[in-house]
FIMI-556492 format. One line per 4 residues: their letters; for each residue x, y, z of N, C-alpha, C. Coordinates in nm, 2 decimals. Each point is the difference from the previous one (the first is absolute). Example, Ala and Ser with C-alpha at 12.3 -4.5 7.8 and 13.67 -1.06 7.14 Angstrom:
# residues 2
AS> 1.32,-0.57,0.78,-0.09,0.12,0.00,0.09,0.12,0.00  -0.04,0.11,-0.07,0.09,0.11,0.00,-0.08,0.11,0.08
This chain:
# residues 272
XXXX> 6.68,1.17,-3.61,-0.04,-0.09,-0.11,0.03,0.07,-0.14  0.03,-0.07,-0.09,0.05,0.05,-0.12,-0.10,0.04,-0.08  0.02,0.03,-0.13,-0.12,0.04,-0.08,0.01,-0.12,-0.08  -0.16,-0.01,-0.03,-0.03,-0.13,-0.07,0.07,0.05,-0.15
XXXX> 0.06,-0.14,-0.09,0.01,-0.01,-0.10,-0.11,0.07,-0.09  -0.14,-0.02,0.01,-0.10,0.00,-0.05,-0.02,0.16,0.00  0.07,0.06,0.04,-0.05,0.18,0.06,0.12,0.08,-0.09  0.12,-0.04,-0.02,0.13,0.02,-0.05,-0.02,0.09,-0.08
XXXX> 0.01,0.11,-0.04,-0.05,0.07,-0.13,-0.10,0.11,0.00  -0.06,-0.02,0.12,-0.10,0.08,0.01,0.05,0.13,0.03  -0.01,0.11,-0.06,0.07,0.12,0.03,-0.04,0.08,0.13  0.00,0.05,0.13,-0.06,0.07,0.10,-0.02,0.14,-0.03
XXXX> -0.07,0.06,-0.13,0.04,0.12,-0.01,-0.21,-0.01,-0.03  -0.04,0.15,0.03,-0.13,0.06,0.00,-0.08,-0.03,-0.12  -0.06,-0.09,0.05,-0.08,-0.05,-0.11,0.07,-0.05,-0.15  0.11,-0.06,0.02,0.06,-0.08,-0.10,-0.04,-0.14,-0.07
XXXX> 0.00,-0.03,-0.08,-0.04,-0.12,-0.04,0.07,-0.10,-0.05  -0.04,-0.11,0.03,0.09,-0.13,-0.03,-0.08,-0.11,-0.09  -0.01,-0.02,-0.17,-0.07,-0.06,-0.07,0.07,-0.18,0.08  -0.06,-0.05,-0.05,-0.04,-0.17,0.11,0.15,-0.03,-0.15
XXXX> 0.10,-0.12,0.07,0.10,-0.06,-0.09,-0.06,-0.13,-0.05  0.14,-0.05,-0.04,-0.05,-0.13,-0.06,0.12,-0.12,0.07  0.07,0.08,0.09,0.08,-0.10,0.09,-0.05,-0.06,0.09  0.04,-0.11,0.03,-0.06,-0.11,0.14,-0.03,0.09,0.11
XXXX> -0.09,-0.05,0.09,-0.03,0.15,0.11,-0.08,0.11,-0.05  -0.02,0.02,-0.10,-0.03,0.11,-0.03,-0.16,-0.01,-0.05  -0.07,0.10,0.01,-0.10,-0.01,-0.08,-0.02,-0.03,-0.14  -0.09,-0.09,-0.02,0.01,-0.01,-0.16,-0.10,0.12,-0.08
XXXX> 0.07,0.03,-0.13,-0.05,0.09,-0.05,-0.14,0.01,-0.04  -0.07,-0.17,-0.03,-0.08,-0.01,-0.02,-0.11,-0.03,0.12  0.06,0.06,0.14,-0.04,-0.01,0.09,-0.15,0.16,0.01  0.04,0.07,-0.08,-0.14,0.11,0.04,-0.02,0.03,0.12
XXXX> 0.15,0.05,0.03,0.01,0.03,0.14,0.10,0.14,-0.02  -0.04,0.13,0.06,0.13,0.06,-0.01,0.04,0.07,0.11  0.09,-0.01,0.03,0.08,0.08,0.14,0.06,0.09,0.04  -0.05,0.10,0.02,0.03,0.12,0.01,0.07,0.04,0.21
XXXX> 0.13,0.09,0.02,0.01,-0.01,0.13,-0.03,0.18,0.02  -0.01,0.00,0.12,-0.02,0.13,0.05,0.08,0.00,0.11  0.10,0.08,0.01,0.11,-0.03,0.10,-0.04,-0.14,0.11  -0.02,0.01,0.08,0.05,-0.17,0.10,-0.18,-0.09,-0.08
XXXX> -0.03,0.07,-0.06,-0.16,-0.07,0.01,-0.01,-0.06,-0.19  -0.04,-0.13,0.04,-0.05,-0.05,-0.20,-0.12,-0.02,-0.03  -0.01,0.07,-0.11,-0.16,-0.04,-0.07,0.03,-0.11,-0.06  -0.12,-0.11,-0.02,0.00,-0.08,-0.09,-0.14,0.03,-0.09
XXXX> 0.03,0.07,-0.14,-0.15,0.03,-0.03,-0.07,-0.14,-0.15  -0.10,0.00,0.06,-0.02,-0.13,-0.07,-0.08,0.03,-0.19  0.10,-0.03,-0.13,0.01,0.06,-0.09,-0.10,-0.08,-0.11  -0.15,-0.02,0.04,-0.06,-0.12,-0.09,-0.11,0.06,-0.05
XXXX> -0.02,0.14,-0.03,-0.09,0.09,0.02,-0.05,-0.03,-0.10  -0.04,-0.09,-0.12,-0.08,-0.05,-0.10,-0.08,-0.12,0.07  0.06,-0.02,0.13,-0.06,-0.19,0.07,-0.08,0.12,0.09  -0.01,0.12,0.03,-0.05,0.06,0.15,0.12,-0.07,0.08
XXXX> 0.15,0.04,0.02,0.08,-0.07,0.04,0.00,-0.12,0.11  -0.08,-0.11,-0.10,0.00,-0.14,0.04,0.13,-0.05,0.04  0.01,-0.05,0.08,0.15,-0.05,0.04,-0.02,-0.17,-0.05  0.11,0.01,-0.05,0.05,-0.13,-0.09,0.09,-0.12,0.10
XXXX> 0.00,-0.08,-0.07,0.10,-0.08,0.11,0.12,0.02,-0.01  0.03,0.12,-0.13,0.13,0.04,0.00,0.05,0.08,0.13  -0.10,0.12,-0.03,-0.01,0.11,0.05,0.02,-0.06,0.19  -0.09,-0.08,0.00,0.02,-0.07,0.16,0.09,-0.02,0.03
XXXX> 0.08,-0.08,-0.12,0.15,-0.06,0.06,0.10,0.10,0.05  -0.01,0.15,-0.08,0.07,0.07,-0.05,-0.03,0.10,0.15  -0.11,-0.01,0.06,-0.04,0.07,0.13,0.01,-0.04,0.12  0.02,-0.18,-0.02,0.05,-0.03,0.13,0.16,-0.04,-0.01
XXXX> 0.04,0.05,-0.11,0.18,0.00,0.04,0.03,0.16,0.05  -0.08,0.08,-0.06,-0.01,0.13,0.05,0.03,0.00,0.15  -0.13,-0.05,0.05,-0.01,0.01,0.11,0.10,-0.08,0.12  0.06,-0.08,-0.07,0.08,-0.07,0.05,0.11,0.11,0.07
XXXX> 0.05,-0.01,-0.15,0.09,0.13,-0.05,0.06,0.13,0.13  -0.15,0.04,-0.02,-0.01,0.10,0.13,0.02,-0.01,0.17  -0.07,-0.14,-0.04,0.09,-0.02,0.17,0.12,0.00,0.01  0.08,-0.07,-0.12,0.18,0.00,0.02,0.06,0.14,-0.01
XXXX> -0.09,0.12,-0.06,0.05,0.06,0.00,0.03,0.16,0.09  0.05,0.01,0.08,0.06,0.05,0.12,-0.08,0.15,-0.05  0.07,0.05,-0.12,-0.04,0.15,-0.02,-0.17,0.00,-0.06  -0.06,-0.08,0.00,-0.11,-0.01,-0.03,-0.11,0.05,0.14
XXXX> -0.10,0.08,-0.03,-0.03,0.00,0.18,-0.18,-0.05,-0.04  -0.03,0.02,-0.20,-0.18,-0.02,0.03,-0.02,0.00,-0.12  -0.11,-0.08,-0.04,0.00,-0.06,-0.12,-0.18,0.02,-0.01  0.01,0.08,-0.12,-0.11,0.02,-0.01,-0.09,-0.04,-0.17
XXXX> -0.07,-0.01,-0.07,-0.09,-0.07,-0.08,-0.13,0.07,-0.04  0.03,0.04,-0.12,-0.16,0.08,-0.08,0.01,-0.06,-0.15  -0.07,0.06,-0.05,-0.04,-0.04,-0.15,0.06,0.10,-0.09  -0.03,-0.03,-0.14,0.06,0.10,-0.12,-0.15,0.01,-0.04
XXXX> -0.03,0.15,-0.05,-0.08,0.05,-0.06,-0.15,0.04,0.09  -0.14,-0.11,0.00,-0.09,0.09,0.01,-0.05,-0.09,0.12  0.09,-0.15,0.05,-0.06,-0.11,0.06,0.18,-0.05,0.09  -0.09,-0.02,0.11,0.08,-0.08,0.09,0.06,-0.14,0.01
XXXX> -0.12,-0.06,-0.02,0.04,-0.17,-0.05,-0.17,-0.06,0.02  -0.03,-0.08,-0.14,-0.13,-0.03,0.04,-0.01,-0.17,0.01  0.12,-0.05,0.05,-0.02,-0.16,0.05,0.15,-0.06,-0.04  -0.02,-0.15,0.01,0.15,-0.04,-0.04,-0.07,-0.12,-0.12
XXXX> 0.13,-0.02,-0.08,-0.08,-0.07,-0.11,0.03,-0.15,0.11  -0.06,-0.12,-0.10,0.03,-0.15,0.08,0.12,-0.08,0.04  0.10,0.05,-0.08,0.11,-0.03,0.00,0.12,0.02,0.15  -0.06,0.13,0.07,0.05,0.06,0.08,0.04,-0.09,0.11
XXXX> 0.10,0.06,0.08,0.10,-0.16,0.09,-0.12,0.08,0.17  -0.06,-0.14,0.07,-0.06,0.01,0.08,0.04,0.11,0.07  0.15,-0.02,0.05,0.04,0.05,0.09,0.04,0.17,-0.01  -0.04,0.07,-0.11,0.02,0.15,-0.03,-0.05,0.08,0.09
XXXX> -0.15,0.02,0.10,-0.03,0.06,0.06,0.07,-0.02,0.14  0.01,-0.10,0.07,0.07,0.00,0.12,0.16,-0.03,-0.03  0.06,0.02,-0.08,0.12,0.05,-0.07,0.02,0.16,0.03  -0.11,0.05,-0.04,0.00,0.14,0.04,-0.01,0.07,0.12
XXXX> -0.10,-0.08,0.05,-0.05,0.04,0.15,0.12,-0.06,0.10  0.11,-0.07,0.02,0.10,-0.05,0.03,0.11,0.10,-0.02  0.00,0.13,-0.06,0.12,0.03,0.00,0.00,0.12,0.14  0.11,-0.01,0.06,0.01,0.06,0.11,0.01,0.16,0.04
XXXX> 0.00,0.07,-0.15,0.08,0.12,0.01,-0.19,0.06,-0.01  -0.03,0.15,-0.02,-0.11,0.06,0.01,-0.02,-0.03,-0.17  -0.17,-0.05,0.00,-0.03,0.00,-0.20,-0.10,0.08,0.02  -0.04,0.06,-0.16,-0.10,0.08,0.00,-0.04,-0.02,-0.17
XXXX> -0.13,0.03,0.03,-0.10,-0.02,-0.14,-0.05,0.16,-0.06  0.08,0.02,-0.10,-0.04,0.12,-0.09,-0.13,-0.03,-0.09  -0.10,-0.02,0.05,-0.12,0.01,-0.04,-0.06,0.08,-0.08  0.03,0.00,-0.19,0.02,0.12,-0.07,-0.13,-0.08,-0.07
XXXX> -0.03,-0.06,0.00,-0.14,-0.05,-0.08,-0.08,-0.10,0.05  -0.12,-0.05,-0.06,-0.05,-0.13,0.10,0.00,-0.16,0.01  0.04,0.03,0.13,0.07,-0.18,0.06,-0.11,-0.09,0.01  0.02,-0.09,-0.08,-0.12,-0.16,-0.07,0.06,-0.08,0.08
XXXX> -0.11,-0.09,0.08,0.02,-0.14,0.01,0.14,-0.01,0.02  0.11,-0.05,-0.04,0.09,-0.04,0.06,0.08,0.10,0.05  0.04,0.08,-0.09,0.03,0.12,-0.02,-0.03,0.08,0.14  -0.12,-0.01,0.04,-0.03,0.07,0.15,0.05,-0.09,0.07
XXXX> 0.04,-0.14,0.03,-0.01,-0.08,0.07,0.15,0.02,0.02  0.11,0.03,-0.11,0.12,0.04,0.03,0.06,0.13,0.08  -0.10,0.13,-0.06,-0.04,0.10,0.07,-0.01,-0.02,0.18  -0.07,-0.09,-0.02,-0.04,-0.02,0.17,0.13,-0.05,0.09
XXXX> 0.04,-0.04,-0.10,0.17,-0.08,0.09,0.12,0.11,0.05  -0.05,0.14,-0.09,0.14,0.06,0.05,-0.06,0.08,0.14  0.12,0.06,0.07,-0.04,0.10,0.10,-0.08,0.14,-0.01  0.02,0.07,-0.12,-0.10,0.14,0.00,-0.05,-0.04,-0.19
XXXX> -0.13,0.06,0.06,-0.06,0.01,-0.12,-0.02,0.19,-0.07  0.06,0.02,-0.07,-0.04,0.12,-0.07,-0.06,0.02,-0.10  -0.16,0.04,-0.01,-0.06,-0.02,-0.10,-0.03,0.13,-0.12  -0.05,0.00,-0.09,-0.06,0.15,-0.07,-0.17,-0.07,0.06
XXXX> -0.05,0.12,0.02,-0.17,-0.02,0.07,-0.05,-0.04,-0.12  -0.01,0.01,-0.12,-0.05,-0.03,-0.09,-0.04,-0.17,-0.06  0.11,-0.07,0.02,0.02,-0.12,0.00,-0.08,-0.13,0.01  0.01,-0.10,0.00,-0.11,-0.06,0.02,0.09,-0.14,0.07
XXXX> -0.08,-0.06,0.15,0.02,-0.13,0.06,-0.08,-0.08,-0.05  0.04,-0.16,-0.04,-0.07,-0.05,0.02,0.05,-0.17,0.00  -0.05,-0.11,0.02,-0.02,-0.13,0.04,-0.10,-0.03,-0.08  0.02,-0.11,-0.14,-0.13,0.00,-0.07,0.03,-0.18,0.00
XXXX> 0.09,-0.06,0.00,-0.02,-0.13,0.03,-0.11,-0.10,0.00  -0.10,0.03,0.11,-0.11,-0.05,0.02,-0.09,-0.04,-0.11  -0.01,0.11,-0.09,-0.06,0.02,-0.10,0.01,-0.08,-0.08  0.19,-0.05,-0.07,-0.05,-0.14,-0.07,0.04,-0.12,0.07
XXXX> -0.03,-0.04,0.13,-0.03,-0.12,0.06,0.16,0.00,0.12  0.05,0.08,-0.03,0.15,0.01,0.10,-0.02,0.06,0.12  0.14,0.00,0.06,-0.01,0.08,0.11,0.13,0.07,0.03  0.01,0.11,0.04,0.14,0.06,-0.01,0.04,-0.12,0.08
XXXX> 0.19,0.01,-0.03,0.04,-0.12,0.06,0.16,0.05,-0.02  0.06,0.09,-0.01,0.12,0.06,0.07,-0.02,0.13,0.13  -0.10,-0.08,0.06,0.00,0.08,0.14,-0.11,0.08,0.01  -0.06,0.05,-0.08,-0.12,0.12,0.00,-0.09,-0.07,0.11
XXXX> -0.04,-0.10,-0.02,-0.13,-0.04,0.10,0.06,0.03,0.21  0.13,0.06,-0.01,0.08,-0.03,0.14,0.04,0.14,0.00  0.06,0.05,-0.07,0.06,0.13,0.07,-0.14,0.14,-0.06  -0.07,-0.02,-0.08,-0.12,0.12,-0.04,-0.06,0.00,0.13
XXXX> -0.08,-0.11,0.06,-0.05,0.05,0.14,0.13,0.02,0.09  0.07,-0.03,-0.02,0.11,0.05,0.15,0.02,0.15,0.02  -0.01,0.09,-0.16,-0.02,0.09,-0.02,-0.14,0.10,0.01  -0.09,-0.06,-0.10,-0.12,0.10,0.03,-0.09,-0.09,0.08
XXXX> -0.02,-0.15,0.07,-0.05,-0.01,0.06,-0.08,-0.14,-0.08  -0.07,-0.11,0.08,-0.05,-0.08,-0.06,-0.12,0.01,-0.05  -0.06,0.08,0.02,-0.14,0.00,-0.04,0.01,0.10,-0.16  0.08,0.11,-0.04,-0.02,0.07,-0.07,0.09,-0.07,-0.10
XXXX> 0.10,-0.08,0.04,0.09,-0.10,-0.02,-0.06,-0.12,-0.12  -0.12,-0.09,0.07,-0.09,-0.05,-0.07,-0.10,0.06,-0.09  -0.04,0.11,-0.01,-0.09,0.10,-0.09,0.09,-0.01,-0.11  0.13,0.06,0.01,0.09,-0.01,-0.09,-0.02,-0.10,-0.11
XXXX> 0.05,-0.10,0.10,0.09,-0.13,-0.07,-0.18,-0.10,-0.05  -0.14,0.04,0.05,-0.14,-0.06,-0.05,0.02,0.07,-0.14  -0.02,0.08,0.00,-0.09,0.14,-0.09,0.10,-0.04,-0.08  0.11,0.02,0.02,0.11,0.06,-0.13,0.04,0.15,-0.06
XXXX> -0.08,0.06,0.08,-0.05,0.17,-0.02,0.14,0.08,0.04  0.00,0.05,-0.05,0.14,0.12,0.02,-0.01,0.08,0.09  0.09,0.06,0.04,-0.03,0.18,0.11,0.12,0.08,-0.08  0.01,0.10,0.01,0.08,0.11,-0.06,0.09,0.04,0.14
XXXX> 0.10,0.04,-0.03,0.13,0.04,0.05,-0.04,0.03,0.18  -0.11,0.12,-0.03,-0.07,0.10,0.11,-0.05,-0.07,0.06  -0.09,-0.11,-0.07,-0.05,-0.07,0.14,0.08,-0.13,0.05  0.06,-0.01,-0.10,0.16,-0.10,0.11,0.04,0.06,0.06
XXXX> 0.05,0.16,0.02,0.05,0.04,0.12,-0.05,0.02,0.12  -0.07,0.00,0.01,-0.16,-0.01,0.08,-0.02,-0.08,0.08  0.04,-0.14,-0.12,0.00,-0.17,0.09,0.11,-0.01,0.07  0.12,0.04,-0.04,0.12,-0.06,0.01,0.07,-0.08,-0.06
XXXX> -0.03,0.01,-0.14,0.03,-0.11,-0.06,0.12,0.08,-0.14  0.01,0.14,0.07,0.10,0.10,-0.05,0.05,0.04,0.09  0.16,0.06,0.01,0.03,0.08,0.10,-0.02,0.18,-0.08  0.03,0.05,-0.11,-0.05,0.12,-0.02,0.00,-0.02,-0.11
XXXX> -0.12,0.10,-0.08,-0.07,0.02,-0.11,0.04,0.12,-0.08  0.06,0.01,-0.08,0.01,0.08,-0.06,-0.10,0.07,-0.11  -0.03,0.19,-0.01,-0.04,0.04,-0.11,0.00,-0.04,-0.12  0.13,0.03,-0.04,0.02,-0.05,-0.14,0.18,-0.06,0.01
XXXX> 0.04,-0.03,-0.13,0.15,-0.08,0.00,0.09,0.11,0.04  -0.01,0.13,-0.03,0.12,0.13,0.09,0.01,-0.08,0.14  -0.15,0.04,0.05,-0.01,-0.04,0.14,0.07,-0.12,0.04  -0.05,-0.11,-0.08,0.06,-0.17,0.06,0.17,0.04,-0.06
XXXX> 0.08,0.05,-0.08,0.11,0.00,0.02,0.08,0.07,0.10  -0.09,0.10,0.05,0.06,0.08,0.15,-0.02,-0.08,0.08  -0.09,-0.07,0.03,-0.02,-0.10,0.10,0.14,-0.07,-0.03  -0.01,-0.11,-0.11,0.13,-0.11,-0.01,0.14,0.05,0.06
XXXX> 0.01,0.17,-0.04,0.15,0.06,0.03,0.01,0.01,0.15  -0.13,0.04,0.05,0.03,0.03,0.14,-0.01,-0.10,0.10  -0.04,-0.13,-0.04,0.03,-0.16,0.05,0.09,-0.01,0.00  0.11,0.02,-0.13,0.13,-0.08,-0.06,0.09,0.13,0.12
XXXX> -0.04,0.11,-0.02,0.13,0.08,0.08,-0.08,-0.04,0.17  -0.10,-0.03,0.06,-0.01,-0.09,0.10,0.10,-0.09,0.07  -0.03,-0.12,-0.10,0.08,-0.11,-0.01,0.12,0.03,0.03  0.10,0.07,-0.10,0.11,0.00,0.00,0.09,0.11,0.13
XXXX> -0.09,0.04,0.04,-0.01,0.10,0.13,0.02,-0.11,0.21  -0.06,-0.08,-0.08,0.00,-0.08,0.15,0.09,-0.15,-0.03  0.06,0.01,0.14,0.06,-0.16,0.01,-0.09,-0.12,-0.08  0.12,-0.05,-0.09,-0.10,-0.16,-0.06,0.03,-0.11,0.07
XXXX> 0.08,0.04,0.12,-0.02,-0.17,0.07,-0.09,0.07,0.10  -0.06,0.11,0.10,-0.14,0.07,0.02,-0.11,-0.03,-0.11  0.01,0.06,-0.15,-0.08,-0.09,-0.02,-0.07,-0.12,-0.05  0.09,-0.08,0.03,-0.02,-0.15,-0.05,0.00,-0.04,0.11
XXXX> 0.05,0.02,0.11,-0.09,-0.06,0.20,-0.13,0.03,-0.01  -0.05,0.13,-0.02,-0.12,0.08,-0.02,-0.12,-0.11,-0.04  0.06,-0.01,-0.15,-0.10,-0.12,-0.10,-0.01,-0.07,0.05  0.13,-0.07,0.07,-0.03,-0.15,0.11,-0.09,0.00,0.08
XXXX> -0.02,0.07,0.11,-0.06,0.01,0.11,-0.16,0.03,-0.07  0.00,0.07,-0.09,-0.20,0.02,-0.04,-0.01,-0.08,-0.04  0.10,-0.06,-0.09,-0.08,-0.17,-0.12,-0.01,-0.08,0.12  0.11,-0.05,0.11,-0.02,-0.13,0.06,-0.10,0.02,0.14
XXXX> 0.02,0.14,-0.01,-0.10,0.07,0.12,-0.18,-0.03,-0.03  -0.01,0.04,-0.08,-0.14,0.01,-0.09,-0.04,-0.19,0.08  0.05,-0.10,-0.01,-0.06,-0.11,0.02,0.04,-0.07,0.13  0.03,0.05,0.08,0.02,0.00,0.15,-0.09,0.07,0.10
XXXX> 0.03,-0.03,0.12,-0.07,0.04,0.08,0.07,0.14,0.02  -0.09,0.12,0.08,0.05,0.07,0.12,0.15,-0.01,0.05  -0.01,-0.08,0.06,0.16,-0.05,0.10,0.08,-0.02,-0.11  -0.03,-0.13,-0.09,0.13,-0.06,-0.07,0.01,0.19,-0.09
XXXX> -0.09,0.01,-0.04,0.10,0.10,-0.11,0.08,0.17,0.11  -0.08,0.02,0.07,0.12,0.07,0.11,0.12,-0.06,0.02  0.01,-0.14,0.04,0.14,-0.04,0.06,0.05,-0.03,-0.17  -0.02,-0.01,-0.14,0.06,-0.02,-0.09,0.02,0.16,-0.05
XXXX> -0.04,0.07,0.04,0.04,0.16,-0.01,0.13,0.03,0.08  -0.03,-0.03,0.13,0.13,0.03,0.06,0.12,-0.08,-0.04  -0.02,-0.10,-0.01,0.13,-0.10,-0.07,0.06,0.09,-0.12  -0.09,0.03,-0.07,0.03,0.08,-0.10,0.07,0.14,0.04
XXXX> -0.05,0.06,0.05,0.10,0.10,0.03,0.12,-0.03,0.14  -0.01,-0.07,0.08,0.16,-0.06,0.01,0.05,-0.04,-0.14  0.01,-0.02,-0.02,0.03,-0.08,-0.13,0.06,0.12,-0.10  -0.03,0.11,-0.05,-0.02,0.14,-0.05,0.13,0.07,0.08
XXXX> -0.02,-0.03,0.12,0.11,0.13,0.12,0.14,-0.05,-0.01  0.03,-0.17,-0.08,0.12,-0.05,-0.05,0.10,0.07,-0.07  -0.13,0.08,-0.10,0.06,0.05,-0.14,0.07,0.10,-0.01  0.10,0.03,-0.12,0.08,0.15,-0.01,-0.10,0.10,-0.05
XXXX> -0.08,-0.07,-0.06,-0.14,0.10,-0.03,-0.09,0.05,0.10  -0.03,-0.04,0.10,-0.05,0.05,0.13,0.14,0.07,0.06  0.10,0.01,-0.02,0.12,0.09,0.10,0.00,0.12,-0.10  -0.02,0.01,-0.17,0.01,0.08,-0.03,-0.13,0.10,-0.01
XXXX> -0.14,-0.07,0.04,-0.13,0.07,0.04,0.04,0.11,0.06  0.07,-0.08,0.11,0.02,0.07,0.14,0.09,0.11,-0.01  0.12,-0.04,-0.04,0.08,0.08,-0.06,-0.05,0.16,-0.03  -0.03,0.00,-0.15,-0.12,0.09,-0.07,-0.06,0.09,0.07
XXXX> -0.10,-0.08,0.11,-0.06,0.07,0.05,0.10,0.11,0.04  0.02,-0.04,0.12,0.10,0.03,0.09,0.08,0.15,-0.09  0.07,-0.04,-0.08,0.04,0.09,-0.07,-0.07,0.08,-0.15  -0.13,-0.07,0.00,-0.11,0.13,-0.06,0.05,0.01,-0.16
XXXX> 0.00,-0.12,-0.03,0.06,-0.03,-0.18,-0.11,-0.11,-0.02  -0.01,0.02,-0.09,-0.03,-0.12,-0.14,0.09,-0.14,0.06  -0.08,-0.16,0.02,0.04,-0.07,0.04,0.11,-0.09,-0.14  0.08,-0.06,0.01,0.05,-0.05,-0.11,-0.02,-0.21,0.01
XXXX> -0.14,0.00,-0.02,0.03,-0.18,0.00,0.05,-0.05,-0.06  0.05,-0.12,0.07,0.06,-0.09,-0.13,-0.06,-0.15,0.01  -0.08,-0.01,0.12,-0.08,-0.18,-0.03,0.09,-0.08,0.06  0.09,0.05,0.12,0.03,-0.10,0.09,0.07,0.02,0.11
């Protein structure tokens, strides 16, 4: 598959940066969105740090062409999403297009949530959609909706218990009350907590050199099998496991696993 139009420009070099254009495809500048790559892996960090980076309906638009983006894009392997300055994202303004959070949660490749300040109301609710959550312990969750007569309503009320559970789920989403980093990891409702931001940037590097370390059609079967697994039975998600790895044993990327091994190198994927 080619590289998307929309990716064109992005330079693959360590921690390089690519300010958003003003050409078709492209992010708009007044999107408050900026994109930063780390060899095969993209940040998208969200730049509204006077709103507590409220996402706009620009900014939405500007994140689900992203995300689009990334699926067309072959050298892309994981797309990940934090904040600028002291906050993660504390909701989305009204404007925002329905479809932003399961826009995100749709994309195939591994995402991850650089959780550098605290995720609000929607903001968490988008949080909740990627695959890993990395947070600073300090932080603050929360779901406050309730409070003025709403109800979360891009997903929070469905995937927070799927995570920490229904009952602690509901405390949540009643109360409106927060927990700090440490005790989301605790729930589950983090995969690791960071000390301080040193710490959560060693974490992001040693994800990103993860990622770009293993097969991306491995891991994008992977994803398949726990997302469509999670809501099946026993049986059906076994026999949709195995499908999946027939399916895997096709590839030049499983011959060059094998390969590797065999010959005791560094494997070289290429995603097909």
């Amino acid at each position: 598959m080619k590289r998307s139009s929309r990716m064109r420009g992005l330079q693959s070099s360590n921690g390089s940066r690519s300010r958003p254009a003003t050409r078709p495809g492209r992010l708009p500048e007044q999107a408050s969105v900026e994109i930063t790559r780390f060899g095969a892996c993209l940040v998208a960090t969200l730049t509204r740090p006077t709103a507590g980076n409220r996402i706009s309906g620009a900014m939405a638009t500007a994140l689900m062409e992203l995300a689009e983006a990334v699926e067309d894009d072959d050298s892309i392997r994981a797309l990940a999403l934090t904040g600028a300055g002291e906050l993660f994202c504390a909701g989305f303004d009204h404007d925002v297009d329905s479809r932003l959070v399961e826009t995100i949660d749709a994309v195939g490749k591994p995402t991850i949530a650089i959780i550098n300040g605290d995720a609000l109301d929607e903001g968490l609710e988008l949080a909740l959609a990627l695959d890993v959550r990395v947070a600073l312990g300090g932080v603050h969750f929360a779901l406050t909706q309730l409070q003025r007569g709403a109800l979360p309503h891009f997903g929070g009320t469905q995937r927070l218990p799927r995570l920490i559970g229904p009952a602690h789920a509901l405390i949540m989403i009643l109360t409106g009350d927060s927990i700090r980093g440490t005790e989301a990891l605790k729930l589950g409702l983090v995969t690791y907590s960071a000390r301080d931001r040193k710490e959560l940037e060693q974490i992001k590097q040693e994800l990103f050199a993860m990622v770009e370390n293993r097969g991306p059609l491995g891991a994008r079967l992977v994803k398949e099998a726990v997302k469509k697994g999670y809501d099946m039975t026993l049986e059906q998600g076994i026999r949709l496991e195995e499908d999946l790895y027939a399916l895997l044993q096709t590839t030049t990327d499983r011959a060059e696993g094998v390969r590797a091994f065999l010959e005791k190198r560094k494997p070289l994927f290429k995603g097909v």
